[in-house]
PyMOL commands that place a pseudoatom at each C-alpha (Angstrom):
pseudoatom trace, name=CA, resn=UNK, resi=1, chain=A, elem=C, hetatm=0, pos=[0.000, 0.000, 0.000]
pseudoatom trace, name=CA, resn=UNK, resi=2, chain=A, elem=C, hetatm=0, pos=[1.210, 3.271, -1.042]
pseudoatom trace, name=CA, resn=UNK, resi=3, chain=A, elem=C, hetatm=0, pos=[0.679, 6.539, 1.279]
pseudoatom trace, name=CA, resn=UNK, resi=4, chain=A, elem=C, hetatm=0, pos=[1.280, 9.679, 0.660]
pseudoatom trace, name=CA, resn=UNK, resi=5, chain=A, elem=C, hetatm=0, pos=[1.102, 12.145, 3.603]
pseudoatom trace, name=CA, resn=UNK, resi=6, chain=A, elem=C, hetatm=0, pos=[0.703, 16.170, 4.051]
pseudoatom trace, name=CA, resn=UNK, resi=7, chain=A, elem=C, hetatm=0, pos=[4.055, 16.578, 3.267]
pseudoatom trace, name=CA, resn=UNK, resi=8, chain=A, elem=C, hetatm=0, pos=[3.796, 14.822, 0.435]
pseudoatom trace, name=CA, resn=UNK, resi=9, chain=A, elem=C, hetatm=0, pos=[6.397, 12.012, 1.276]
pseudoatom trace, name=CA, resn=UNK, resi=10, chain=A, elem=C, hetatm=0, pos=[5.472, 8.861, 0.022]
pseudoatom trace, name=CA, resn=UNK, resi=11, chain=A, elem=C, hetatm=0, pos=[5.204, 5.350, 2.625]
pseudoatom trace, name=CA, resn=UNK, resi=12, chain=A, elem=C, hetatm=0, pos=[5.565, 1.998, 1.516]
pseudoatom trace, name=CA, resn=UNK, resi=13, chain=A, elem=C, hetatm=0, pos=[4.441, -0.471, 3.628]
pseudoatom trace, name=CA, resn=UNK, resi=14, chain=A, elem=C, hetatm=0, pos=[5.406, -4.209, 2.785]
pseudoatom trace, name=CA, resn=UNK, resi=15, chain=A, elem=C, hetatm=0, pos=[7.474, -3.068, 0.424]
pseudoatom trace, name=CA, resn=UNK, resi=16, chain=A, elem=C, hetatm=0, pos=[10.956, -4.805, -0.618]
pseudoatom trace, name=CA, resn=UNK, resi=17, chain=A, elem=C, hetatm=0, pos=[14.124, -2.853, -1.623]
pseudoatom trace, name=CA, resn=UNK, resi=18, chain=A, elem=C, hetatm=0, pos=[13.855, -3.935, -5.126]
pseudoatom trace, name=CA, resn=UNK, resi=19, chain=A, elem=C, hetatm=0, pos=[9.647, -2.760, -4.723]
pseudoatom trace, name=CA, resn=UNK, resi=20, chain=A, elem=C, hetatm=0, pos=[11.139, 0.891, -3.796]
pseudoatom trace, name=CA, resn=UNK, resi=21, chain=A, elem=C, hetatm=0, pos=[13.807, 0.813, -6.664]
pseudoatom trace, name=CA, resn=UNK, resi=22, chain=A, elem=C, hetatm=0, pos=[11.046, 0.504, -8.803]
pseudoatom trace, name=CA, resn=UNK, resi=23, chain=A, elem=C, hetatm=0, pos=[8.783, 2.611, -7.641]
pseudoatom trace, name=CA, resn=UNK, resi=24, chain=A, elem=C, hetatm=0, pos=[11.079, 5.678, -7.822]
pseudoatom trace, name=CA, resn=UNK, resi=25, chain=A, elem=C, hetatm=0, pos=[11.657, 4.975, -11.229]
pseudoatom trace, name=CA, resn=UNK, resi=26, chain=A, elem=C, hetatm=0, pos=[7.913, 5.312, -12.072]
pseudoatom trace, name=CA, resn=UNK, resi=27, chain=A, elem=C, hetatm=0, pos=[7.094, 7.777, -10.302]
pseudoatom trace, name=CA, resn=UNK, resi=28, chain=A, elem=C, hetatm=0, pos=[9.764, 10.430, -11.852]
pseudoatom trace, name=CA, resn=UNK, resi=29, chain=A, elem=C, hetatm=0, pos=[6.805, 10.887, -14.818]
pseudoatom trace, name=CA, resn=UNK, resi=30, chain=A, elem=C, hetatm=0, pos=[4.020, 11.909, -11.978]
pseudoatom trace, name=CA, resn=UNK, resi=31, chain=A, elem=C, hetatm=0, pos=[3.599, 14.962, -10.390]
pseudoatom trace, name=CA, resn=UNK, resi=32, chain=A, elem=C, hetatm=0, pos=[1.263, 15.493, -6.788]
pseudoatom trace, name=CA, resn=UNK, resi=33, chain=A, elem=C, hetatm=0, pos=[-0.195, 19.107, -6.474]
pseudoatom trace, name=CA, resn=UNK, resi=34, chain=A, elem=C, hetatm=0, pos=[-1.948, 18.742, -3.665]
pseudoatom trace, name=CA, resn=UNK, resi=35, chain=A, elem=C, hetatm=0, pos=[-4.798, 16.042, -3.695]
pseudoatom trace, name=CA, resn=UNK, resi=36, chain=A, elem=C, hetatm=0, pos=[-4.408, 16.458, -7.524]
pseudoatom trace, name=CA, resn=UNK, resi=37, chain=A, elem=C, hetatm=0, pos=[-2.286, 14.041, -9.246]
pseudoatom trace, name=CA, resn=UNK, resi=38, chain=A, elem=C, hetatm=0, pos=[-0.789, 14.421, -12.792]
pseudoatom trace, name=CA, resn=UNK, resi=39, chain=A, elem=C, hetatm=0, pos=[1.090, 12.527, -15.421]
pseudoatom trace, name=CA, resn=UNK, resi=40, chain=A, elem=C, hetatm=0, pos=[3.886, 14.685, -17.439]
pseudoatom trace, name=CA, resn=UNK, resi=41, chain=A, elem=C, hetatm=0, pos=[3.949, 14.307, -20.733]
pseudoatom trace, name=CA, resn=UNK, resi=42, chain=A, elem=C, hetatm=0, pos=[7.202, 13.146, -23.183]
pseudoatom trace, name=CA, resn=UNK, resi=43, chain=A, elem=C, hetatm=0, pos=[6.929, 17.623, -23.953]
pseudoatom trace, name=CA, resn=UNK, resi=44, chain=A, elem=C, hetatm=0, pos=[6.589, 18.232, -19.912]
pseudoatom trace, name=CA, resn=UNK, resi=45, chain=A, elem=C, hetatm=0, pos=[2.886, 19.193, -20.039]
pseudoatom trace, name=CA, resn=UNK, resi=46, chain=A, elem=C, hetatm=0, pos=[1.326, 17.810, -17.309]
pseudoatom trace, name=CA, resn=UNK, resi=47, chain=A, elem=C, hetatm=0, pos=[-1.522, 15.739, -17.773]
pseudoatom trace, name=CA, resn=UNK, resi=48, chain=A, elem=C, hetatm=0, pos=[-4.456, 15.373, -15.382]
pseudoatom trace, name=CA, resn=UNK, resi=49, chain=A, elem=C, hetatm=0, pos=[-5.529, 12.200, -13.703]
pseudoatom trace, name=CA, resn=UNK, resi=50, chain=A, elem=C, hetatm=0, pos=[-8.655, 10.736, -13.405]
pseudoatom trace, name=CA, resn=UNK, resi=51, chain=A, elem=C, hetatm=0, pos=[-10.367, 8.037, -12.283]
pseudoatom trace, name=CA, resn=UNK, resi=52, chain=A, elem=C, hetatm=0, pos=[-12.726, 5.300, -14.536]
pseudoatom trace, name=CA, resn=UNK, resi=53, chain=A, elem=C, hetatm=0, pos=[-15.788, 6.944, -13.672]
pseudoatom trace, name=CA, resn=UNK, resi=54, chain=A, elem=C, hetatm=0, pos=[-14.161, 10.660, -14.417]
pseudoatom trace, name=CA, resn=UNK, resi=55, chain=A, elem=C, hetatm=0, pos=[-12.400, 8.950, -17.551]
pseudoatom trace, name=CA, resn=UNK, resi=56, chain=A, elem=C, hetatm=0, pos=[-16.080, 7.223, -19.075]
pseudoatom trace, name=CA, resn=UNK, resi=57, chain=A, elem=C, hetatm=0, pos=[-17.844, 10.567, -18.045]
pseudoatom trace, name=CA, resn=UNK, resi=58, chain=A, elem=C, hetatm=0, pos=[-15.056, 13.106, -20.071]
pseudoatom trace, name=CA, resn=UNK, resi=59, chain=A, elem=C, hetatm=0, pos=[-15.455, 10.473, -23.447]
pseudoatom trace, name=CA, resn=UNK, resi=60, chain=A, elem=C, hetatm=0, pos=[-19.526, 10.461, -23.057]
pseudoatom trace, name=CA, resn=UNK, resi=61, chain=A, elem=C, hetatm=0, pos=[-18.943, 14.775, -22.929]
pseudoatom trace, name=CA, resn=UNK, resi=62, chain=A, elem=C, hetatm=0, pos=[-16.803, 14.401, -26.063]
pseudoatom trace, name=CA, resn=UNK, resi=63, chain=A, elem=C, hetatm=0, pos=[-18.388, 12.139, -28.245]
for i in range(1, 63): cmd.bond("trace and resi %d" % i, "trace and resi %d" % (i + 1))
show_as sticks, trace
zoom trace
C-alpha cells in the first residue's frame, strides 16, 4: 500500500528494496499538487488524472 502524507512524502508499507527501486523509477513521470495528481507528458505538459468513472464521463462529454 502506497501513502502519501501532508508533506507529500510517500510510505511503503510491505514493500521490498527492489519494490522501492522501482517505484522511484515510475514515479519520476508523476507529479502530486496537492490532492491532484498528474502525469507529465514526453513535452513536460502535465496531464491530469482521473479516475474510470471521471475517464467514461469526459469520453460520453466528447463524443
Amino acid at each position: 500500500m502506497l501513502l502519501v502524507n501532508k508533506e507529500q512524502e510517500l510510505t511503503i508499507q510491505g514493500a521490498t528494496k527492489n519494490d522501492k527501486r522501482t517505484l522511484r523509477r515510475l514515479v519520476v513521470d508523476f507529479f502530486l499538487s496537492g490532492t491532484i495528481l498528474y502525469k507529465r507528458s514526453a513535452n513536460w505538459t502535465l496531464l491530469y488524472c482521473v479516475d474510470e468513472q471521471e475517464a467514461k464521463g469526459i469520453m460520453e462529454e466528447v463524443h
